[in-house]
N, C-alpha and C positions, 0 to 999 in steps of 0.2 A: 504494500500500500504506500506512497508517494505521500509526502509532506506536502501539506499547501498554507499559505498564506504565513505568517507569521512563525509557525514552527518552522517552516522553510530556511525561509532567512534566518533562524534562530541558529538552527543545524548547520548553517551555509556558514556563518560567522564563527563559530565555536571551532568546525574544522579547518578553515582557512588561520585559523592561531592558532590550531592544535600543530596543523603542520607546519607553520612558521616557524616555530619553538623547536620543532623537532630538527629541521631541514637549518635550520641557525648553529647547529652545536654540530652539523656534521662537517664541516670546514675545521675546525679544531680536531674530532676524530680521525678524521681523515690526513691530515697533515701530521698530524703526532705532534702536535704544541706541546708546550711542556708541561701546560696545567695536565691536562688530560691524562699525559704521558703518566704526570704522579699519581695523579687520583686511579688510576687504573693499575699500578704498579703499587700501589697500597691496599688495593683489593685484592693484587696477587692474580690476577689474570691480567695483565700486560705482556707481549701486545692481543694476542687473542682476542677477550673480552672488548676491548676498546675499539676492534677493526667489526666485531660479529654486532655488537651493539649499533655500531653506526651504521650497518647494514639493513638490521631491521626496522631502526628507528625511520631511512630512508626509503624500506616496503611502506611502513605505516602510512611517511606523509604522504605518498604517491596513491594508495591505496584511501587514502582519507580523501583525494581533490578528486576521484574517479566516483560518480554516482551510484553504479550498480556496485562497489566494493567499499561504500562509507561505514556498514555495521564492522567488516573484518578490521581496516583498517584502525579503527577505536577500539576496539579487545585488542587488537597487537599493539599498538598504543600504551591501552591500559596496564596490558601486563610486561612494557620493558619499562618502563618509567615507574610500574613496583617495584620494581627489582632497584632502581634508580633511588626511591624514596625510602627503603628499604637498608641500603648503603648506607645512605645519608644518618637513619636512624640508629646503625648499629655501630659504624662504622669511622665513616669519613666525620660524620658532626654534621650540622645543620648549614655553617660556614665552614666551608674545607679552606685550612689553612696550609699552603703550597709551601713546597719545602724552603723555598728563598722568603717563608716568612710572610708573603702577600696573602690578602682574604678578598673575594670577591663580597663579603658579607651575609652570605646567605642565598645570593641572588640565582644560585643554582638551583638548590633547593626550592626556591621561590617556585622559579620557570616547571620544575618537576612536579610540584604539586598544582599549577594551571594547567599542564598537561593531565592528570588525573583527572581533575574535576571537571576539566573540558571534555576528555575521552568520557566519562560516567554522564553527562549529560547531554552529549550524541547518542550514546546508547539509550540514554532512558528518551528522549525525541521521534528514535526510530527503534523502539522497541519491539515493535510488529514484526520489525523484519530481521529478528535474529529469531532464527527457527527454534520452537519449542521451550528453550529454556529461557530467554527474556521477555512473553508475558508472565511466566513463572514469577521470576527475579524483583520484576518491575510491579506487578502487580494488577496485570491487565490480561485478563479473561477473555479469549478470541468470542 
């Protein structure tokens, strides 16, 4: 079932900065900056993790701006940016402080948890059309 009118646009906007965020931090991933470099090499999967993360993060946002693949896209989403917030939590800290002593102040963490909340409110927008289990989830009775 297709969005109209205001959920449309709701959905249209929430993925166009879901992928923004995403497709922003893979130029870092992707070049091996140095932040990156630490923060993934203090998770102990450097460089693996940091090359396979950017990979998916780059399905998501492509999979997020394509209409017939907005629901996959937002669960793939959701579920590398837990893993993301997840780090953050146990891990890296809230504000990952870079071995040379610099913080971005959070702002990581920030971008990962509008990633969440954006991904969880495209799904719950187009909940119809994640088969079977999100009217479950969502609470919407075909």
């Amino acid at each position: 079932m297709e969005l109209q009118g205001r959920a449309k646009v709701a959905s249209w906007c929430l993925q166009l900065l879901v992928a923004a965020i995403l497709a922003q931090t893979l130029f870092f991933k992707f070049t091996a900056a140095p932040e990156s470099v630490y923060i993934f090499s203090k998770l102990g999967i450097e460089p693996w993790g940091r090359i396979a993360s950017g990979v998916v993060e780059l399905v998501a946002a492509i999979l997020l701006l394509m209409p017939a693949t907005v629901t996959l896209g937002a669960l793939l989403s959701l579920g590398v940016i837990s893993g993301a917030i997840m780090s953050h939590l146990t891990i890296l800290g809230i504000a990952v402080v870079n071995a040379d002593g610099s913080s971005a102040g959070g702002l990581l963490f920030t971008l990962a948890a509008i990633v969440a909340l954006g991904s969880l409110a495209i799904l719950a927008l187009r909940r119809r059309e994640i088969p079977v289990v999100g009217p479950i989830l969502f609470g919407d009775r075909r």
